[in-house]
N, C-alpha and C positions, 0 to 999 in steps of 0.2 A: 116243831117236831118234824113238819113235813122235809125243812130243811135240810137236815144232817140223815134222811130215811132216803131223800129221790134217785141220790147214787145208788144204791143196792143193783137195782136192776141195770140201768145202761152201761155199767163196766163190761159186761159181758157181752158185747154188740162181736166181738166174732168168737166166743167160745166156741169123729164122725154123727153119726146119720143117730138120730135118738126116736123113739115112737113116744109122741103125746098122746095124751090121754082124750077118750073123743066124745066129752061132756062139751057142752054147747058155747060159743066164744059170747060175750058180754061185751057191750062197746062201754068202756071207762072213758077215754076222753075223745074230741075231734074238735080238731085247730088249725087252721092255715091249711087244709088239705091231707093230715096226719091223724090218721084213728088208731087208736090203742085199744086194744081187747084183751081180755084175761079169762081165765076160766080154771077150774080144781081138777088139782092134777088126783090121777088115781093112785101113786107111789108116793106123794111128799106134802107137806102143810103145805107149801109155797106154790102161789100159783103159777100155773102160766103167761105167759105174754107171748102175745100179737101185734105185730105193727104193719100196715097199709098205707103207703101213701104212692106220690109220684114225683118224678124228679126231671128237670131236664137235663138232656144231654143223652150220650151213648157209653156204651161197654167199658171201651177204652179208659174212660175220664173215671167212671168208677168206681177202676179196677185201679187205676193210677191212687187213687183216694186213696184203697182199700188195704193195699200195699205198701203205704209209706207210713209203716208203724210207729215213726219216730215222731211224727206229726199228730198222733191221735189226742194230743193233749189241745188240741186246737180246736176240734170239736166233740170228742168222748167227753161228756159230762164228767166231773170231780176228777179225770187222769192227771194227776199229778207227772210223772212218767212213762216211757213207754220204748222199747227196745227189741230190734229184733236180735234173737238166741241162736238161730240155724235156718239155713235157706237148704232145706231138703232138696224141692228140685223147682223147676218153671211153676208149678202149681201148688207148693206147700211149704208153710213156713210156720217154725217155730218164736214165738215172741215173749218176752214178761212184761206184764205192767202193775205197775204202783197206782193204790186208790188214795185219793187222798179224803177221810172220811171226819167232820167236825166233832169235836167231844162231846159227849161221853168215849163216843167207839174207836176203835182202833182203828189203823188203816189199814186197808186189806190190799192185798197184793196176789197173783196168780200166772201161770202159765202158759198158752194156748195151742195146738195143735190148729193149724189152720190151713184148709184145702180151698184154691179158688179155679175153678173153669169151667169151659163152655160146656155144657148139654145141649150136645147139639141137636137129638132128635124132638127134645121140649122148646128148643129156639131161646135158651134160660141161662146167664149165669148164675153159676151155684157158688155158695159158700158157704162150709161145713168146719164146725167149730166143735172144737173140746178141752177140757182143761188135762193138764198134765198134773199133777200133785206133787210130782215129786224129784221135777228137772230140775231142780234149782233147790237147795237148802233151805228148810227155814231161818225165818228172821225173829226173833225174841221181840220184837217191837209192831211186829205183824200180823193179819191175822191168815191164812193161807183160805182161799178160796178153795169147799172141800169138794162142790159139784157144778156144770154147765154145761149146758149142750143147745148151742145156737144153729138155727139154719138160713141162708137168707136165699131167696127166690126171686130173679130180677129178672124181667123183660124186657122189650123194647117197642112197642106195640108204634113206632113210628121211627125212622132215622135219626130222630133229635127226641124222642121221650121215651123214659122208662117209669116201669113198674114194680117196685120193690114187694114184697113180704118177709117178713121177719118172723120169725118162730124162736122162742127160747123156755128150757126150762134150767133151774137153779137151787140153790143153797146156797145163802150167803155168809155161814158160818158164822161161829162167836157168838152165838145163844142169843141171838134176834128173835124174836117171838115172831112166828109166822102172822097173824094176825096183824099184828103192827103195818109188817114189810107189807104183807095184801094192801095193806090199806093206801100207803103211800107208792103207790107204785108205780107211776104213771107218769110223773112232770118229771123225773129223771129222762127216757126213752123221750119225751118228749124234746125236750132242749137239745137232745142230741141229734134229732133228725129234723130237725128244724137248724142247727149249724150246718148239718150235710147240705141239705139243701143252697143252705149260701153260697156255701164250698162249690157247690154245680154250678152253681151263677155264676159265682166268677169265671170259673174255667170256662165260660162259653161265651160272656164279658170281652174274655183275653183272643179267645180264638176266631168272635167275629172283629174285633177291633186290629 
């Protein structure tokens, strides 16, 4: 079960600005330096998620990651697809991506509003996510992603290391019993920030070599 439940959460790694709810974070998993917390939202069955870890490299490397939507299927968990829609301006862009999700369930598919830049008086980049519902037609074969609102908080507390946090909340539509999705919730976000990670390596791999 855990199987075909882990995606639910990590598709939505960049679904503006949302207020979580300020019930106390729970540490679900910690692995290789990657903790996952969750906790009960005050608006929705589905909880929250939290992600902490650390990554090497800088800004630059990734923002490069963050940005090249076509690629997400390389380490977003279960992306089967991924496109970008409109490049609004240097700091925001619109993308779709396809879930590819194992039977029983359908695959889910979604929209994103996605803003990325500096905060410069935090020392942070930001990126600020939302689902659009209704850029794109639906698909008879799909299930449309009907809520998400992502944040992610990244430092660099050295020239060569950063500091990520990740905040999301969700719905993952198609009458998923919340309790289920709670339960499995966490080896999706995991796998997925455990490829970024690789991804960092290499690029710093390639740029001392």
């Amino acid at each position: 079960m855990e199987k075909w439940l882990c995606w639910i959460l990590v598709v939505f790694l960049f679904p503006g600005s949302v207020a979580f709810a300020q019930s106390s974070w729970e540490l679900k998993k910690d692995k290789d330096g990657i903790r996952i917390y969750s906790r009960t939202a005050n608006d929705s069955k589905f909880n929250e998620l939290r992600a902490v870890f650390d990554l090497s490299g800088n800004f630059g490397q990734i923002r490069s990651i963050l940005e090249d939507v076509s690629h997400y299927k390389d380490w977003v968990y279960s992306t089967s697809s991924s496109r970008l829609m409109e490049r609004r301006s240097d700091s925001e862009m619109v993308y779709y991506s396809e879930i590819s999700v194992p039977w029983p369930l359908s695959n889910r598919d979604f929209c994103s509003d996605t803003r990325i830049w500096m905060d410069v008086g935090a020392g942070q980049l930001r990126i600020s996510s939302r689902n659009l519902c209704d850029f794109t037609p639906l698909k008879d074969h799909l299930v449309r992603i009907p809520f998400l609102r992502a944040e992610w908080f990244i430092s660099m507390p050295s020239p060569a290391s950063l500091h990520v946090e990740y905040t999301l909340a969700w719905n993952p539509g198609g009458g998923i019993p919340a309790w289920v999705a709670n339960l499995f919730c966490t080896t999706g976000p995991l796998k997925s920030f455990t490829e970024l990670k690789k991804k960092m390596d290499l690029l710093n791999q390639k740029k001392s070599g």
